[in-house]
BAFI-3210 file (N, C-alpha, C; in Angstrom, 3 decimals, decimal comma, padded with zeros to 6 digits):
// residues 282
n [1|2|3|4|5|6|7|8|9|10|11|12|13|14|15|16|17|18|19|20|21|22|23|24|25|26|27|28|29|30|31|32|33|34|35|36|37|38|39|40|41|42|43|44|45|46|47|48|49|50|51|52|53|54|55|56|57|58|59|60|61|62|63|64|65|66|67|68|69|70|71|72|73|74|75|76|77|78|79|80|81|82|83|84|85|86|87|88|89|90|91|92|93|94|95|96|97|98|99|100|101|102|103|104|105|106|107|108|109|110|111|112|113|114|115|116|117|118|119|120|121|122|123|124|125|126|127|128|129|130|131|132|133|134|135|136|137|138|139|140|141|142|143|144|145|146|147|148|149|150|151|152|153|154|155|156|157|158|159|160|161|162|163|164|165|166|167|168|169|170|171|172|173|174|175|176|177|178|179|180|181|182|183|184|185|186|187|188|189|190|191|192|193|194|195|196|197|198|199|200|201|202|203|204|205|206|207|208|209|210|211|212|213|214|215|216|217|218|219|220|221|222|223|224|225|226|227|228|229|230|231|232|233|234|235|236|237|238|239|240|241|242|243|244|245|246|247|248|249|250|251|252|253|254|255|256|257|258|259|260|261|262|263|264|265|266|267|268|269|270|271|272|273|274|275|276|277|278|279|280|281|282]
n.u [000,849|000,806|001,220|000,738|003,103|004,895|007,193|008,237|010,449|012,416|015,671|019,228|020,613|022,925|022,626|020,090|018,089|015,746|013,068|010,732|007,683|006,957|005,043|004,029|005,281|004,156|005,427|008,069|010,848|013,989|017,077|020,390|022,585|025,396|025,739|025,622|023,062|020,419|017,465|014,604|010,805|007,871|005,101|002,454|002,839|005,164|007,618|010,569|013,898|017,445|019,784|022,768|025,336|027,770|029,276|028,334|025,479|022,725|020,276|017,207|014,915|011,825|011,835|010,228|009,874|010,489|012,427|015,020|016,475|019,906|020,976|024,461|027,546|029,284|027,568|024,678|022,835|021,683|019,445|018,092|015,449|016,223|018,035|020,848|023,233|024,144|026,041|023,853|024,979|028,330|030,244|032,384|033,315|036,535|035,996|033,064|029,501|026,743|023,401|020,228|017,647|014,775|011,872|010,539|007,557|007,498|008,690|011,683|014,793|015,685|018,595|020,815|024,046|026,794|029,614|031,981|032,873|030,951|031,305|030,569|028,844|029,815|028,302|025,715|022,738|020,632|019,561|017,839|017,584|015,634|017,302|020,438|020,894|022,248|021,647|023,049|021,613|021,260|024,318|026,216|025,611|025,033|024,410|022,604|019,259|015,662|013,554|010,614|007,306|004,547|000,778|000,042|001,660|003,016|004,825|008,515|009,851|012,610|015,936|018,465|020,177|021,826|021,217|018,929|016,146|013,565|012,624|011,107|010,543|009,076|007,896|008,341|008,286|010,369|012,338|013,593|011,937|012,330|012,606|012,090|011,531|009,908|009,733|011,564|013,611|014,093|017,128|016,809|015,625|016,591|017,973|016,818|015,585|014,904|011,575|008,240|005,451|001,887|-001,204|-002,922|-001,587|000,648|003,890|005,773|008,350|011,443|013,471|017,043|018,900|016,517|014,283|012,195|008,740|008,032|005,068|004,008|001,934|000,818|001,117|003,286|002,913|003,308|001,244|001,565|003,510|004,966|006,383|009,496|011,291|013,682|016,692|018,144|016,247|015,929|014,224|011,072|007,818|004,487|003,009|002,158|-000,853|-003,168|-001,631|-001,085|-000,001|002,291|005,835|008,990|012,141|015,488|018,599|022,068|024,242|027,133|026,024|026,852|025,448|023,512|019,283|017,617|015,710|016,581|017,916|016,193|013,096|009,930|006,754|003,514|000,694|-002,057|-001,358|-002,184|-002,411|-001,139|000,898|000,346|003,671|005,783|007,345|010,920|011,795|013,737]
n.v [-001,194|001,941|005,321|009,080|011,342|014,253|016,884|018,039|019,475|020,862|020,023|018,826|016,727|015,510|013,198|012,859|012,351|011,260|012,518|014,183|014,856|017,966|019,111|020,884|022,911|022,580|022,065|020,260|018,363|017,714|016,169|016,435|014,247|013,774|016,285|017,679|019,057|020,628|021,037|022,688|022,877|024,429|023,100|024,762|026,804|027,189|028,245|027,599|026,679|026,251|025,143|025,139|022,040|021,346|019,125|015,842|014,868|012,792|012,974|014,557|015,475|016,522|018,236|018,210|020,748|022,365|023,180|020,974|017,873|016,404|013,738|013,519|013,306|013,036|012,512|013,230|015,959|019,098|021,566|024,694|026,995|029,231|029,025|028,030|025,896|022,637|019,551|017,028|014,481|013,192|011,710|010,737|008,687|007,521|006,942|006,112|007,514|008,474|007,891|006,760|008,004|007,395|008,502|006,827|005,873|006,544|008,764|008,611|008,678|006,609|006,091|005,385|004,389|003,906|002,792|004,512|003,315|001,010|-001,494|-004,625|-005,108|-002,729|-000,638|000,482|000,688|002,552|003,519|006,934|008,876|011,479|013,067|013,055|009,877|007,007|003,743|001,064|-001,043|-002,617|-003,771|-004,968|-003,828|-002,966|-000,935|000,857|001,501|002,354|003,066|002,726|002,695|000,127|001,109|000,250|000,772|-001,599|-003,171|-002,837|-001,611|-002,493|-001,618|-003,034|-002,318|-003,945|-006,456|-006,966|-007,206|-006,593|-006,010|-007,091|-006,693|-007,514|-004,337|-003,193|-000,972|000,645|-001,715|-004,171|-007,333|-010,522|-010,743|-010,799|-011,455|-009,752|-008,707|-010,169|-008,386|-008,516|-009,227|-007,899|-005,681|-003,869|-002,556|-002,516|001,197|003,640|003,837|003,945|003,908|003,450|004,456|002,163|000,325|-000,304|-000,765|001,354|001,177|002,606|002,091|002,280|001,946|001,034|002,477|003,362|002,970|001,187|-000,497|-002,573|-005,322|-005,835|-008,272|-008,998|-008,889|-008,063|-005,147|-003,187|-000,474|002,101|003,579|005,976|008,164|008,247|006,397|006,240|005,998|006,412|007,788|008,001|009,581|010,166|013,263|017,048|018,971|017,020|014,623|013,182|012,932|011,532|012,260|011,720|011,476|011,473|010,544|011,568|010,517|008,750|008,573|008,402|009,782|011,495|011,269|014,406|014,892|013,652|013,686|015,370|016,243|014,290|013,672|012,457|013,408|012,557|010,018|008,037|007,526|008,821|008,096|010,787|011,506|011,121|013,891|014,598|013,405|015,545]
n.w [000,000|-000,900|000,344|000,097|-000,071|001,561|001,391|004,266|005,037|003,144|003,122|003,552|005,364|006,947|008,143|008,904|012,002|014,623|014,846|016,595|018,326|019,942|021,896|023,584|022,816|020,246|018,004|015,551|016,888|015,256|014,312|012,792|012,993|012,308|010,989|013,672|014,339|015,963|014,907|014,476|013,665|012,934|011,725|011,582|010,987|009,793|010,389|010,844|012,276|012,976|015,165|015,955|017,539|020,165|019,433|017,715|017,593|019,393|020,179|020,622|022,911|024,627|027,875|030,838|032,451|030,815|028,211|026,724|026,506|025,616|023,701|023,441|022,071|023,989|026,614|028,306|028,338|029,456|027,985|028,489|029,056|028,421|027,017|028,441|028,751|030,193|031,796|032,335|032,662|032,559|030,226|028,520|025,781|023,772|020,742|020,560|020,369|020,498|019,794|018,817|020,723|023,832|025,320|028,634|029,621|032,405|032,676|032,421|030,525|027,737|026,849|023,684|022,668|020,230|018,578|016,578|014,383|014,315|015,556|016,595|020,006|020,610|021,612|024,016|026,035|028,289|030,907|032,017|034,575|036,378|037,740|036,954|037,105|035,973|034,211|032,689|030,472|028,320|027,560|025,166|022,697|019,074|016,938|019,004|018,167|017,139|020,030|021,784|023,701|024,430|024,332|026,531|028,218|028,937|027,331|026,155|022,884|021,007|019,060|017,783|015,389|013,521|013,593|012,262|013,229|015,000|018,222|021,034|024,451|027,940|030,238|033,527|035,775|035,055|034,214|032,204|030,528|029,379|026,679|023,013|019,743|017,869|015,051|011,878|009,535|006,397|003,882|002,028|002,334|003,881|006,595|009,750|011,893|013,388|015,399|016,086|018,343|017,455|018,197|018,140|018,809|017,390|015,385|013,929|011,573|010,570|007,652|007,124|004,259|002,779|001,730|003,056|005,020|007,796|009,321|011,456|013,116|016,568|016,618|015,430|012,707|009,666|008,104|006,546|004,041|003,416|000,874|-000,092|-001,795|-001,175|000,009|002,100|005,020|008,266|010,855|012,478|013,389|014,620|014,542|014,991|015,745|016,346|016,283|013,981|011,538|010,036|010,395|009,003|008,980|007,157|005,246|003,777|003,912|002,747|000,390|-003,432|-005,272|-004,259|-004,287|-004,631|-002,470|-000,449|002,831|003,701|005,562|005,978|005,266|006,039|005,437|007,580|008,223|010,221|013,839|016,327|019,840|022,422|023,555|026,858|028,549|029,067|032,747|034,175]
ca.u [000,000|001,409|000,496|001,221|004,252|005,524|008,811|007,901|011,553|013,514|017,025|020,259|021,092|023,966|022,479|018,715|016,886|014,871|012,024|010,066|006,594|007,262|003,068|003,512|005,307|003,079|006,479|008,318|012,196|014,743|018,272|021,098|023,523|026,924|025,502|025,564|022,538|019,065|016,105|012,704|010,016|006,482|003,601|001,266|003,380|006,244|009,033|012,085|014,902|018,567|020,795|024,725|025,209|029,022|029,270|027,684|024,226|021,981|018,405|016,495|013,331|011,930|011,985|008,487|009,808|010,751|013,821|015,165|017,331|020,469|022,345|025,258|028,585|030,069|026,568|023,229|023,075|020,439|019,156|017,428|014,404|016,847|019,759|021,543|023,723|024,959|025,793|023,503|026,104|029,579|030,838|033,103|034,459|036,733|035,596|031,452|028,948|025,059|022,233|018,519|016,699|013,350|011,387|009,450|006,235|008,209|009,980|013,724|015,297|016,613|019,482|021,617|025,292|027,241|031,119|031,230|033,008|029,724|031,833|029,359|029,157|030,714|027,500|025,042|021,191|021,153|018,064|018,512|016,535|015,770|018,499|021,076|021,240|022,655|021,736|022,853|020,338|022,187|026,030|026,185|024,745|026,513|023,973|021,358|017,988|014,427|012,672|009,464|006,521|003,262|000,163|-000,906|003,364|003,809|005,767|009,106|010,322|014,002|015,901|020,227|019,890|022,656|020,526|017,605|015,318|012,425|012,396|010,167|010,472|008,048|008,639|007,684|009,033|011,897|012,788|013,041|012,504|011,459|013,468|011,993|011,485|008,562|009,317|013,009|013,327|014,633|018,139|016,817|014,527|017,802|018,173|015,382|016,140|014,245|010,890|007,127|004,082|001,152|-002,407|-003,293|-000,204|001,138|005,017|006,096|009,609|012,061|014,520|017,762|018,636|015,510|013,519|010,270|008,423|006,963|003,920|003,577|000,708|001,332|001,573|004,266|002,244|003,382|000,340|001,612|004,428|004,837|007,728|009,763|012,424|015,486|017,037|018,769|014,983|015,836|013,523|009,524|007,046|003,781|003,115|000,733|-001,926|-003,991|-000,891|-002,078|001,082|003,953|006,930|009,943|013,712|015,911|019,559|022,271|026,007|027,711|025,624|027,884|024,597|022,194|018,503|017,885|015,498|017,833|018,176|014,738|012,100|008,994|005,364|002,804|-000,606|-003,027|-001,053|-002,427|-002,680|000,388|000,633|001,112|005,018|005,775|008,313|011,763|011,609|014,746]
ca.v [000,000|003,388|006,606|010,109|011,834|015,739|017,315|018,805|020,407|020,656|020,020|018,231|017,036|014,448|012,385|013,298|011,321|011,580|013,468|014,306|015,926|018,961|019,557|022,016|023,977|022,583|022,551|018,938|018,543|016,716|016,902|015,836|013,615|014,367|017,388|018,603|020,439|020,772|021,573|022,351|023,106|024,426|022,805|025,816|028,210|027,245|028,738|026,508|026,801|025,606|025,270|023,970|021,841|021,886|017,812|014,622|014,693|011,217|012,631|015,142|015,285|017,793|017,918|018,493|021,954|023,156|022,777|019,951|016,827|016,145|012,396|014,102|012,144|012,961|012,282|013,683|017,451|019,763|023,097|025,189|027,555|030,667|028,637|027,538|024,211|021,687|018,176|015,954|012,891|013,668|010,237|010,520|007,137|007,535|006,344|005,959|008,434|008,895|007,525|007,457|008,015|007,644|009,164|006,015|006,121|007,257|010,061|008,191|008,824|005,699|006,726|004,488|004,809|002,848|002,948|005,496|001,524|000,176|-002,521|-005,433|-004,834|-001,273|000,079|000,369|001,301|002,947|004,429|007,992|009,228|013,088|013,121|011,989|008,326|005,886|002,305|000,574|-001,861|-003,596|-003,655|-005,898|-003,284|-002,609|000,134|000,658|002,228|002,949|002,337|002,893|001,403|000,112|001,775|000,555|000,725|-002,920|-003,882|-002,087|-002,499|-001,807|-002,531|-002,809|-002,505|-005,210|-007,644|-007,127|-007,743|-005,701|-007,144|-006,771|-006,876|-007,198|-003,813|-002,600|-000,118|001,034|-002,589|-005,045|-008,632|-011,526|-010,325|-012,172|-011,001|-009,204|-009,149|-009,529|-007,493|-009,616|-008,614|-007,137|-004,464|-002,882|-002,324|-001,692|002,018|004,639|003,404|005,028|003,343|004,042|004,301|001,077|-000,388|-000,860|-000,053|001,633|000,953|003,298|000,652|002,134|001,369|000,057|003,120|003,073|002,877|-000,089|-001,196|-003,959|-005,081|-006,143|-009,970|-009,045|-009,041|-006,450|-004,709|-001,499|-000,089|003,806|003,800|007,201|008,579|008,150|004,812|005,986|006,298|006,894|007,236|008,220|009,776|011,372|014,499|017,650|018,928|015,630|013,514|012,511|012,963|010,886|012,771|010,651|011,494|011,045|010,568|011,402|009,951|008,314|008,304|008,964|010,342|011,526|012,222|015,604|015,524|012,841|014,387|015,647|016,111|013,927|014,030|011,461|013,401|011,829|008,350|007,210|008,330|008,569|008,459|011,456|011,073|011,965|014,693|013,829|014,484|016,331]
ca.w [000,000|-000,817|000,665|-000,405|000,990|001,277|001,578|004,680|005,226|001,956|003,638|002,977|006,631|007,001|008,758|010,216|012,819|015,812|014,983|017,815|018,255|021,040|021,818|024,423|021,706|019,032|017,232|015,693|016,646|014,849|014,137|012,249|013,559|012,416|010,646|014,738|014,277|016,216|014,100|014,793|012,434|012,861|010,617|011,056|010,264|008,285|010,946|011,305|013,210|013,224|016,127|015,660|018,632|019,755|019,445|017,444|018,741|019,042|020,052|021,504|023,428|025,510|028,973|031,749|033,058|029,652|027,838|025,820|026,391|024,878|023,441|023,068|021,673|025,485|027,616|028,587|028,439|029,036|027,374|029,100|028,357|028,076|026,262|029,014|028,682|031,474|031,799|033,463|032,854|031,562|030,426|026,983|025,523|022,774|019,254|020,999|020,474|020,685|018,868|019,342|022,449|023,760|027,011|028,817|030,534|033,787|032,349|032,316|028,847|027,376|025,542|023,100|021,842|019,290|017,684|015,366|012,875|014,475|016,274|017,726|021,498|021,340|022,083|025,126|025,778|029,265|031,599|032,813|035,486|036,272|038,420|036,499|037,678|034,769|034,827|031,535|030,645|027,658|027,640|024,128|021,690|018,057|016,936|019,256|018,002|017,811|021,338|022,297|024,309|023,617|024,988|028,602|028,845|029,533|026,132|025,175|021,497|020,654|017,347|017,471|013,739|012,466|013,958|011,139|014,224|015,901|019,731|022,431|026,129|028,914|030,845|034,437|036,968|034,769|033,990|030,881|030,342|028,275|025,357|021,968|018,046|017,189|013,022|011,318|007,999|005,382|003,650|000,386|002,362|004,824|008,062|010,925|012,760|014,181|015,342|016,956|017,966|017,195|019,436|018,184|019,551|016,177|015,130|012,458|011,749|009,406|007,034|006,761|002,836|002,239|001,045|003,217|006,614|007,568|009,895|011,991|014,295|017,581|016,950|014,077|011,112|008,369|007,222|005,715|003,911|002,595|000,127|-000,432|-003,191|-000,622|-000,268|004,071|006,160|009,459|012,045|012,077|014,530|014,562|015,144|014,271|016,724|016,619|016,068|012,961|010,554|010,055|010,116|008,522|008,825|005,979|005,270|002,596|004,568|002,108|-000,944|-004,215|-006,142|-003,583|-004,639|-004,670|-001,263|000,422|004,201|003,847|006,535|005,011|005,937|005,374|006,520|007,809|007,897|011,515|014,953|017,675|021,056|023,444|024,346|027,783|028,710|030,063|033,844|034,778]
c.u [000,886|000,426|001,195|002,167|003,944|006,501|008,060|009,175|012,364|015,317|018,085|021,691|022,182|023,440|021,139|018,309|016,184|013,906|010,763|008,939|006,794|005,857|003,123|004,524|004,508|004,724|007,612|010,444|012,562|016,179|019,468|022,360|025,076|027,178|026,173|024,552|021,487|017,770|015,041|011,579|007,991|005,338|002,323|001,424|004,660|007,668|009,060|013,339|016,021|019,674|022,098|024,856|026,917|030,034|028,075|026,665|023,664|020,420|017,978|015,079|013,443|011,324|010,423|009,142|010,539|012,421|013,985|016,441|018,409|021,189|023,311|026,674|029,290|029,078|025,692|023,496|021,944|020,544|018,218|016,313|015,588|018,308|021,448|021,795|024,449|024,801|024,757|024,612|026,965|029,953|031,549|033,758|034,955|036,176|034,086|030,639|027,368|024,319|021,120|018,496|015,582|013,030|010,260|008,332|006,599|008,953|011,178|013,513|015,985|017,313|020,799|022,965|025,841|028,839|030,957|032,264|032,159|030,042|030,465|029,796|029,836|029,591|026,444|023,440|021,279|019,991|018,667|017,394|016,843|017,564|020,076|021,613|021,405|022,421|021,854|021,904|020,851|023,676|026,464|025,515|025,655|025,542|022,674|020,594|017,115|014,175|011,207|008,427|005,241|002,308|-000,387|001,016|003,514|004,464|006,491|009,655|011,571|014,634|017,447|020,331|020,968|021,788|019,055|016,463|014,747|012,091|011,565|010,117|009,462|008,877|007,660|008,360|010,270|012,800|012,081|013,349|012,274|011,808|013,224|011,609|010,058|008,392|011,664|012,659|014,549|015,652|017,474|016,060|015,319|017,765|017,028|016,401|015,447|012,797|009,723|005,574|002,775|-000,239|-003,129|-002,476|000,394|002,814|005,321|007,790|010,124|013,659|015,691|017,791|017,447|014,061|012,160|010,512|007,408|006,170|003,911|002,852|001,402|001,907|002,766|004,118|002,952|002,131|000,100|003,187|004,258|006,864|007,966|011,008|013,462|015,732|017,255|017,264|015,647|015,274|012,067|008,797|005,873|003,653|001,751|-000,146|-002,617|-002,618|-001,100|-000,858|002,433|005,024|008,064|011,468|014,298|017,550|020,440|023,833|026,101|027,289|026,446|026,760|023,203|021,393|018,619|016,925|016,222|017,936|017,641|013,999|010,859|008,019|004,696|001,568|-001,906|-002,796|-001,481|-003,468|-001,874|-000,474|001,432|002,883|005,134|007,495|009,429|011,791|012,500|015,200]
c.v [001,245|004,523|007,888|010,730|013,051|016,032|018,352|020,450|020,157|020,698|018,598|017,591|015,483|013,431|012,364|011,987|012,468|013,016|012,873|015,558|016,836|019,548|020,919|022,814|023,861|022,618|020,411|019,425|017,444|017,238|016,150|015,505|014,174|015,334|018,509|019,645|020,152|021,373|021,422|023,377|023,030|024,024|024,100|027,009|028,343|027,439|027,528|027,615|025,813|025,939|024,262|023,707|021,883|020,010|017,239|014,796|013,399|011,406|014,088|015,289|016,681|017,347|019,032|019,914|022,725|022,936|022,154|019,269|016,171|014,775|012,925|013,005|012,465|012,204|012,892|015,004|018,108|021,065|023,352|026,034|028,996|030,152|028,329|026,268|023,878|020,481|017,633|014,750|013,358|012,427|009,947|009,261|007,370|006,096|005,532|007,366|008,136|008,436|008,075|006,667|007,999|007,507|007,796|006,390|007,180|008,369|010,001|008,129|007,381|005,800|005,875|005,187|003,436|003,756|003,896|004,269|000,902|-001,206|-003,524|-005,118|-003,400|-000,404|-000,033|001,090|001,574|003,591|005,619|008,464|011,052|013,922|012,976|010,590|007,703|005,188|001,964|-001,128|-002,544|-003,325|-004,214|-005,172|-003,109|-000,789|000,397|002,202|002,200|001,996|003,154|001,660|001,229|000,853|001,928|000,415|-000,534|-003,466|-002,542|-002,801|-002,107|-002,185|-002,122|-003,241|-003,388|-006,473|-007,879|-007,282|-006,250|-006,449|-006,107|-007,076|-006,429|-005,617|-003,331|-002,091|-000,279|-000,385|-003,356|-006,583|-009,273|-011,339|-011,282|-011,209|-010,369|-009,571|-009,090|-009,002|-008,230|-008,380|-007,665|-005,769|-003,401|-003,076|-001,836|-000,183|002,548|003,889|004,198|003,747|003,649|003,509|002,998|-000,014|-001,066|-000,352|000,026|001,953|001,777|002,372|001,518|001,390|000,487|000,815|003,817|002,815|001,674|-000,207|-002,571|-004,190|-005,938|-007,434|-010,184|-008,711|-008,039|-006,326|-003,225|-001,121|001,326|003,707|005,166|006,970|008,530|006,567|004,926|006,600|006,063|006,806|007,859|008,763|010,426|012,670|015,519|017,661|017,725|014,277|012,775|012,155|012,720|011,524|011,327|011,275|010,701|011,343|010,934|010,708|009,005|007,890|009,093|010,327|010,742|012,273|013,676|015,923|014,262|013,759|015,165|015,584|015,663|014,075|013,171|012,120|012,298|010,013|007,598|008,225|007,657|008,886|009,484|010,837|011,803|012,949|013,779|014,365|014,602|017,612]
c.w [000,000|-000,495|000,425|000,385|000,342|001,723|002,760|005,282|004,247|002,947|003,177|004,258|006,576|007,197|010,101|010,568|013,974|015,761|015,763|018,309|019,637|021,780|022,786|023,504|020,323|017,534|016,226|016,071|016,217|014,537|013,030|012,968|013,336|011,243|012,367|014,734|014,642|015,182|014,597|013,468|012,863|011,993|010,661|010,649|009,841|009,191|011,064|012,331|013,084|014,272|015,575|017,335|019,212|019,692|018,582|018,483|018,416|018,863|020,986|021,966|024,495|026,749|030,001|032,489|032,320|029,550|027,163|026,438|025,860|024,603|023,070|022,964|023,612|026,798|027,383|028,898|028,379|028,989|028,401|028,364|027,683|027,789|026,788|029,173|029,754|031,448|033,075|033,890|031,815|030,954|028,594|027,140|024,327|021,650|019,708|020,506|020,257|019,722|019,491|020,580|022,696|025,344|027,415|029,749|031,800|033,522|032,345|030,672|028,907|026,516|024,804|022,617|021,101|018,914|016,612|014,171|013,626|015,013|016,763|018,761|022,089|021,738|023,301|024,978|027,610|029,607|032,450|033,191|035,660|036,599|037,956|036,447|036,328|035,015|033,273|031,368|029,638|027,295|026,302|022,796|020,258|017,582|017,470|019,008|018,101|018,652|021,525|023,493|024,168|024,513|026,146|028,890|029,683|028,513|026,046|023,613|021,534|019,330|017,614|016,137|013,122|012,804|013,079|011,599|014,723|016,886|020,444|023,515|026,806|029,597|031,910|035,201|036,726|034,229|032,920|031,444|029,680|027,047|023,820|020,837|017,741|015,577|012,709|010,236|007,612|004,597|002,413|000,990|003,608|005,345|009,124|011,547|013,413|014,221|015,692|017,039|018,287|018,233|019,011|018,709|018,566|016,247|013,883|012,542|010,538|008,831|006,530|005,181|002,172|001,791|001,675|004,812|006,389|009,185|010,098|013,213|015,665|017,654|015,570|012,694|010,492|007,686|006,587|005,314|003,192|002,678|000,209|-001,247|-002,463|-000,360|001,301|004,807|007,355|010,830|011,570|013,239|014,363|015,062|014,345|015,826|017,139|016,426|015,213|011,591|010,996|009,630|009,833|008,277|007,937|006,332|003,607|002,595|003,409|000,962|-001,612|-004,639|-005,563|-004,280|-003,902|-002,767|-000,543|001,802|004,132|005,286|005,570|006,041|005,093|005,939|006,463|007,760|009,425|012,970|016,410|018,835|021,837|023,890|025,416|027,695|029,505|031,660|034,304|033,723]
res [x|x|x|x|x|x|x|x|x|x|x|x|x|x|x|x|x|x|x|x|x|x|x|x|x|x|x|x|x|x|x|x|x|x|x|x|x|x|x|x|x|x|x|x|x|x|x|x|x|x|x|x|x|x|x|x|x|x|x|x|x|x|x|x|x|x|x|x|x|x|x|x|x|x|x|x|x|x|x|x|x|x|x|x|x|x|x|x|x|x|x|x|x|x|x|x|x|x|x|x|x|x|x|x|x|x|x|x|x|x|x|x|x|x|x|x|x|x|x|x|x|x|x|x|x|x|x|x|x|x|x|x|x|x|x|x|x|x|x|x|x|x|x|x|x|x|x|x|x|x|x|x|x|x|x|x|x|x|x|x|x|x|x|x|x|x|x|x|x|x|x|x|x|x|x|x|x|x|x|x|x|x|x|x|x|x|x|x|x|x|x|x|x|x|x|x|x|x|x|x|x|x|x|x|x|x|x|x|x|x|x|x|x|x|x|x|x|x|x|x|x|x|x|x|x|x|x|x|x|x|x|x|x|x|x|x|x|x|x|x|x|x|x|x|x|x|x|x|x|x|x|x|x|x|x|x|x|x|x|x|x|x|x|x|x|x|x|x|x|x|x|x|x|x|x|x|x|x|x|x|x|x]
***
């Protein structure tokens, strides 16, 4: 099944992910990875915004007493309302840096890093509490990405994208378990990455080299795919007043002959209906 796309941000970003609906600004953020650059972008009125960050960023989300959240290639960093930066968690590892992140039910950020040669095991998935408390939660990661959780927040999903796998863990009070396969994605269709799921408790997964966002229902099934003109998809999220439009992060890192919207901001309206994400709480 194909559904209509739009270039909702003509851009040319190294390496965009983590787009993330902002509601109490009514605003979406996303950024580019080893572009180093925050973006946010209004749907009702066209303003954008670019921040240069002063490091490899992984993710940002925004935080319950205003502000925003940083995966930063060193640690967890937060902005403030009036553009003030400070570490929550300092913790540089040479040749590591930041991926995607996602805020759970409880307001702990779960924030992933990986090798910037994607080593197996050089990467980690890690729960951060307001406070800054760390607890790494997988030690064995090569590139870990999209997480989310389903809607009464007793399933998380996660995806360490060499593994071609979309997993799911039981989760309660900050903790995972039961660790088993939701769907693999077969070699010819890329890589699983950025993920979001949706108020039916569906996930829609973004395929690295594989062109497209894909849909799958809770018991695995694939019952949807929305192709696009770039070959590196990214990550995905709704967004929009009603949460109604699929925003889609795009890439252009190491293409010889990138299309022309390649590291694009896309838009699928009217492709669903997301769930509220909560704020990070610190």
């Amino acid at each position: 099944m194909t559904t209509p796309y739009e270039v909702a941000v003509r851009a040319e970003a190294e390496l965009g992910e983590g787009p993330t609906w902002d509601a109490a600004a009514g605003r979406l953020l996303w950024i580019d990875i080893l572009g180093s650059r925050l973006h946010t972008y209004d749907p009702a009125t066209g303003r954008r915004t670019v921040r240069r960050t002063e490091q490899h960023i992984g993710a940002v989300k925004p935080r319950a007493g205003g502000g925003v959240v940083l995966n930063l290639r060193d640690g967890i960093g937060l902005l403030d309302p009036d553009d003030g930066f400070r570490w929550l968690h300092h913790e540089p590892v040479p040749g590591r840096r930041a991926n995607d992140a996602a805020v759970a039910p409880d307001g702990a950020l779960w924030a992933g890093t990986m090798r910037y040669d994607e080593a197996p095991g050089g990467g980690t998935l890690s729960r951060v509490t307001g406070d800054g408390t760390v607890d790494v939660v997988l030690g064995d990661v090569a590139v870990s990405n999209g997480t989310g959780w389903s809607p009464d927040g007793r399933l998380m999903y996660y995806i360490d994208s060499p593994t071609r796998r979309v997993d799911v863990f039981d989760y309660a009070d900050g903790r995972i378990s039961g660790r088993r396969t939701l769907a693999r994605i077969e070699e010819s269709a890329g890589f699983p990455d950025g993920l979001t799921v949706d108020a039916e408790g569906c996930v829609w997964v973004a395929l690295w080299q594989g062109s497209a966002v894909r849909r799958y229902t809770p018991g695995g099934e694939l019952d949807r795919v929305i192709e696009l003109p770039v070959p590196l998809v990214t990550a995905c999220a709704f967004g929009g007043a009603d949460l109604t439009d699929l925003y889609v992060t795009t890439a252009r890192v190491g293409l010889t002959e990138p299309p022309a919207s390649a590291g694009s901001l896309f838009v699928v309206p009217g492709a669903g209906k997301g769930l509220a994400q909560p704020s990070f709480a610190g």
